[in-house]
C-alpha positions, 0 to 999 in steps of 0.5 A, spaced: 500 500 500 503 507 498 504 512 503 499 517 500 493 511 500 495 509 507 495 517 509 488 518 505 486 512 509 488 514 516 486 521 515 478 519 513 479 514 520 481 520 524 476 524 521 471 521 523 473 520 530 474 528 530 468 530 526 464 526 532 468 529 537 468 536 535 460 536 533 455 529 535 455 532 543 451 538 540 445 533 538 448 527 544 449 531 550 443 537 549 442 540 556 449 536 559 454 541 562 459 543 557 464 540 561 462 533 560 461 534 553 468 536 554 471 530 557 467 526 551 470 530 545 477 528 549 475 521 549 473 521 542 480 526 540 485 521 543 483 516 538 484 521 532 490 522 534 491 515 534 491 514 527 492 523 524 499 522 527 501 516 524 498 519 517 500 525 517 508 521 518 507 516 513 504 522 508 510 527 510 514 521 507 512 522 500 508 530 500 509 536 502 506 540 508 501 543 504 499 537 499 497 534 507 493 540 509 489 541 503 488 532 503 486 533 511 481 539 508 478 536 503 478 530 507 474 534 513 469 536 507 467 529 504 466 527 511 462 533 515 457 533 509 455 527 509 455 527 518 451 533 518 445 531 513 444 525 516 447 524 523 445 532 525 440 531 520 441 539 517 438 540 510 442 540 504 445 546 501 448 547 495 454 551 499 456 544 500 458 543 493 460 550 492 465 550 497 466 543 495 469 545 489 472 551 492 476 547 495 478 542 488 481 548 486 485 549 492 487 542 491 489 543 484 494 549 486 497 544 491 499 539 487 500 542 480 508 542 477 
């Protein structure tokens, strides 16, 4: 398996466990002190870091730091969007696509010769 698959890979992981840690407490723990919902999020961040650093190691091995951070956003993006349609159940907007392209083109500036 190649570094940049491995790092996309464990990058989606971690994502997932971030994106959970930073928003699920909003529908989850409504009405819980924030201090619990904090303690939470840092149980659910330790996983994440688990698996963002060994990727970003892996990934820092054949990309630059700027090819990871514009993988991390576009990885961010692809995994919010679907979370907050159906997990938070937050309608879909079509700023969704807009800044989904936005962020292609961002992709396209980090990777060109």
């Amino acid at each position: 398996m190649s570094p940049t698959f491995q790092t996309v890979l464990l990058l989606s992981l971690s994502n997932v466990f971030m994106t959970f840690a930073w928003y699920a407490h909003l529908k989850d723990m409504a009405g819980k002190p924030w201090y619990l919902a904090a303690l939470a999020s840092w149980g659910i961040a330790l996983f994440e870091y688990l698996l963002q650093v060994p990727a970003n190691r892996i990934g820092h091995t054949t990309l630059s730091l700027s090819q990871l951070k514009i993988i991390q956003e576009v990885i961010s993006l692809s995994i919010f969007i679907p979370f907050a349609v159906l997990y938070m159940q937050q309608p879909f907007k079509w700023d969704y696509v807009w800044a989904a392209l936005c962020i292609l083109g961002a992709v396209y500036f980090m990777f060109r010769a």
